[in-house]
PAKOL-101663 format. One record per atom (N, C-alpha, C): x negated, y, z. Coordinates in steps of 0.2 Angstrom, whole numbers, padded with zeros to 4 digits, always signed. Each point is the difference from the previous one (the first is absolute). Example, Ala and Ser with C-alpha at 12.3 -4.5 7.8 and 13.67 -1.06 7.14 Angstrom:
<domis>
-0066-0028+0039 +0004+0006+0000 -0004+0006+0000 +0002+0005-0004 -0004+0006+0001 +0004+0005+0003 
</domis>
This chain:
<domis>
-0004-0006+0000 +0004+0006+0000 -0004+0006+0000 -0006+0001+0005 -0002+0006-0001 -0005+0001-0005 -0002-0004-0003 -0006-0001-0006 +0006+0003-0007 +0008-0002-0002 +0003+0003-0002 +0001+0007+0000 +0001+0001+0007 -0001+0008+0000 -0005+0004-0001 -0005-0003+0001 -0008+0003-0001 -0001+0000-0010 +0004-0004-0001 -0001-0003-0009 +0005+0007-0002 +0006+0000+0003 +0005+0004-0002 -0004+0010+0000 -0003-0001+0006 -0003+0008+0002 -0005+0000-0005 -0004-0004+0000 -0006+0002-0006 +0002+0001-0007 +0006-0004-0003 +0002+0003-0006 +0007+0007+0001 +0001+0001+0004 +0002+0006+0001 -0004+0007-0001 -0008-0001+0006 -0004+0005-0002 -0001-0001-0007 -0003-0005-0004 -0002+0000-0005 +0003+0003-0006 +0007+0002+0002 +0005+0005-0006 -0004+0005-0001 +0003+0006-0005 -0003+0007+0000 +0007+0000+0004 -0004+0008+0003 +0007+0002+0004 +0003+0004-0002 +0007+0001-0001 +0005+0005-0003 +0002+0007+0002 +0002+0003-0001 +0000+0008+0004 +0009-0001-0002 +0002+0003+0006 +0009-0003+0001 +0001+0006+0005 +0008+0003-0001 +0001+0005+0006 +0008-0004-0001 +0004+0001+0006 +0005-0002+0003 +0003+0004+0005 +0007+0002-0004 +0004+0006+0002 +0007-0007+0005 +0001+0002+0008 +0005-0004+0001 +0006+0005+0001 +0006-0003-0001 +0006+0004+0005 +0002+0005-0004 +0000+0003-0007 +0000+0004-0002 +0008+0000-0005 +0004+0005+0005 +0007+0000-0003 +0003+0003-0005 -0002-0007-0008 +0000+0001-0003 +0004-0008-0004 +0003+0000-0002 +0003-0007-0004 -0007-0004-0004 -0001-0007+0003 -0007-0004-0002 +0004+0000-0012 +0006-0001+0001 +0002-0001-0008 -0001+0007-0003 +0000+0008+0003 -0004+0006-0004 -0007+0001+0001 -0004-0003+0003 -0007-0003+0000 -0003-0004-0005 +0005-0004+0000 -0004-0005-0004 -0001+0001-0009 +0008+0005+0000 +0000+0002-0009 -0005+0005-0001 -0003+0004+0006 -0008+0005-0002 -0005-0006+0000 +0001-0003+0005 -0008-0006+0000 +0001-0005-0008 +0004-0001-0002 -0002-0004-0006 -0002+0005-0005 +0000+0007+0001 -0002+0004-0006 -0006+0001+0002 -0005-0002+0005 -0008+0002+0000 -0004-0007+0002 +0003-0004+0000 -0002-0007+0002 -0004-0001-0009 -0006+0001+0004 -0006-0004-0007 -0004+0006-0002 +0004+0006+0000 -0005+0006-0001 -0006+0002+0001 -0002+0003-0001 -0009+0004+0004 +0004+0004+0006 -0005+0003+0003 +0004+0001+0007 +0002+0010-0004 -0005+0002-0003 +0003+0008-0001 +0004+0000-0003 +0001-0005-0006 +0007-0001-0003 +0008+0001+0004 -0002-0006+0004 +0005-0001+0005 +0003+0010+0006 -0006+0000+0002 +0002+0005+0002 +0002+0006-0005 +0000+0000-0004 +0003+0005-0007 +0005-0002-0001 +0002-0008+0000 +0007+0000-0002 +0003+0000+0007 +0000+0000+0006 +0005+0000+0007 +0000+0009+0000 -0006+0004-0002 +0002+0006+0003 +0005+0003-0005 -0001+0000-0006 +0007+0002-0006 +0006-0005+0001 +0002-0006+0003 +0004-0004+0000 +0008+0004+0003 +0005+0000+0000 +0005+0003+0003 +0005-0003+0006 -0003-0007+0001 +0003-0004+0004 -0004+0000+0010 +0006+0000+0001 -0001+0000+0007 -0007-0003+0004 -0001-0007-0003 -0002-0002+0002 -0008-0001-0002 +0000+0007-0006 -0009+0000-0001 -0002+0002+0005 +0002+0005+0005 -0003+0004+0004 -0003-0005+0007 +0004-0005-0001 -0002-0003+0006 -0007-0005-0003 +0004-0001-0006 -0010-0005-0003 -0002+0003-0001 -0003+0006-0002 -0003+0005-0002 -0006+0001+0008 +0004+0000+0003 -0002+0000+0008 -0006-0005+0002 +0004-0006-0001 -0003-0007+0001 -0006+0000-0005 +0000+0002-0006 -0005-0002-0006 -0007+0004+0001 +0004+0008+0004 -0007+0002+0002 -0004-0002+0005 +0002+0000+0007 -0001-0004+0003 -0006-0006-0004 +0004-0006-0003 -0004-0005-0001 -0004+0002-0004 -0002+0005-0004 -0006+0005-0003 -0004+0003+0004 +0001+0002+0005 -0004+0000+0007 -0004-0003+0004 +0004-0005+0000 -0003-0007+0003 -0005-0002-0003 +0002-0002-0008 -0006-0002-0004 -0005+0005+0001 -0001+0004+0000 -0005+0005-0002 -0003+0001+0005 +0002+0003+0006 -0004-0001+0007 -0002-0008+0005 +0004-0002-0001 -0001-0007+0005 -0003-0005-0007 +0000-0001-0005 -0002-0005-0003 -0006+0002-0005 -0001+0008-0003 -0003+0002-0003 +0000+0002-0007 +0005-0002-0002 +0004+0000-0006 +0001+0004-0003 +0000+0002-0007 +0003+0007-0004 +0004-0003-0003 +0006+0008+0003 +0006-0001-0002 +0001-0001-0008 -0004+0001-0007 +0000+0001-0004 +0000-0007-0004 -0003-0005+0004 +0000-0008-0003 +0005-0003+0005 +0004+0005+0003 +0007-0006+0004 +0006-0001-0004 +0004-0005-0001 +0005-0003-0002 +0003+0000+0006 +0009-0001-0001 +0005-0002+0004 +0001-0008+0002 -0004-0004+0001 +0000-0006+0000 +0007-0004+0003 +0001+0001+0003 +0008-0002+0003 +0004+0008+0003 +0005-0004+0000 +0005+0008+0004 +0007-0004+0002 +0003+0004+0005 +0005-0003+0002 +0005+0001+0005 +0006-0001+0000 +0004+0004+0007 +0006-0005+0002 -0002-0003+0006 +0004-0004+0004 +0005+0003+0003 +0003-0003+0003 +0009+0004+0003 -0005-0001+0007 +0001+0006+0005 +0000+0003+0006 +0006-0002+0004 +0002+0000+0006 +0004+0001+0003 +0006+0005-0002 +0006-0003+0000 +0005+0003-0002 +0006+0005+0008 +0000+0005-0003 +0002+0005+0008 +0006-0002-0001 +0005-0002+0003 +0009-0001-0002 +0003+0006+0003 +0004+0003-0005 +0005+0005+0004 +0006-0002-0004 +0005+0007+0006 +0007-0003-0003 +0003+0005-0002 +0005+0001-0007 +0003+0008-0001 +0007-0003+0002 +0003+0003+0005 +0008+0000+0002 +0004+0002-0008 +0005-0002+0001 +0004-0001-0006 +0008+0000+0004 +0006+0002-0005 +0007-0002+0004 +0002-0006+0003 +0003+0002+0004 +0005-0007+0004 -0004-0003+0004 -0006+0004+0004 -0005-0005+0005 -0006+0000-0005 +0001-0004-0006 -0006-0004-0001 -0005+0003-0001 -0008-0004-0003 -0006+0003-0003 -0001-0003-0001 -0004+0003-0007 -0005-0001-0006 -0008-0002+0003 -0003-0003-0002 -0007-0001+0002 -0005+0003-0005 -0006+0002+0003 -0002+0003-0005 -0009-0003+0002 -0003+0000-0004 -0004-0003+0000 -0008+0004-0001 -0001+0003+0003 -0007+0005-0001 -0007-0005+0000 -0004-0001-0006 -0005-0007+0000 -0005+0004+0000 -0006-0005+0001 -0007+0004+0000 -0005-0006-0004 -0004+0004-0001 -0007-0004-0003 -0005-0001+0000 -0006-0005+0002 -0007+0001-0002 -0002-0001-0006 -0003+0004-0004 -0005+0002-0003 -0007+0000-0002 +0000-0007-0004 -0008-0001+0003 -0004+0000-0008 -0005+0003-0002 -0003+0002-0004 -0007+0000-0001 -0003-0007-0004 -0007-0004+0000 -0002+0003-0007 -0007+0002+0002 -0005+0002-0007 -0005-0005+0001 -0002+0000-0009 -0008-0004+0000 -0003+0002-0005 -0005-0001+0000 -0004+0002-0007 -0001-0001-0005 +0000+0003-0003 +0004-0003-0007 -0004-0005-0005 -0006-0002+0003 -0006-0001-0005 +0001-0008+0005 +0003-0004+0005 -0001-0004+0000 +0003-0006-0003 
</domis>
């Protein structure tokens, strides 16, 4: 067992490392996320931030956020220019959903569902 883990961590280190930033809780619908993120997935990374910052949809502003961020990362913690990074994955999973209720006639209520999302958005190099 522990010679498995020891097998598992050596080929772990042995990856090249990714430059990834990670937006959680962010009160936005994971389904208006994800139609910005399939327009920059595979791009160079200054492409990608040219098309989130002209985009008109809600949910640029939150990638656009995240993308810089993981262009930051690369470039101070991994050492990386921004100028050979690619979007290599991207992506936005459903968050916790806030429940409220809107009163309606005769007693009842509507439910009303406020979602959230994580935002996780991985660069690589482009030459690998």
């Amino acid at each position: 067992m522990a010679t498995r883990v020891r097998e598992k961590a050596a080929a772990r280190n042995a990856e090249p490392k990714k430059a990834y930033a990670v937006a959680k809780y962010q009160r936005i619908s994971p389904s208006k996320v994800r139609i910005v993120l399939d327009q920059i997935r595979g791009k160079k990374y200054e492409d990608a931030v040219a098309i989130l910052k002209f985009m008109p949809n809600s949910g640029a502003e939150y990638a656009l956020k995240v993308l810089e961020s993981a262009g930051a990362n690369a470039e101070n913690n991994l050492g990386l220019n921004k100028a050979d990074l690619i979007v290599s994955e991207c992506f936005a999973d459903g968050g916790p959903i806030l429940k409220r209720f809107q009163p309606v006639s005769k007693g009842r209520a509507h439910s009303i569902k406020k979602r959230t999302s994580h935002i996780t958005i991985k660069l690589d190099v482009e030459n690998r």
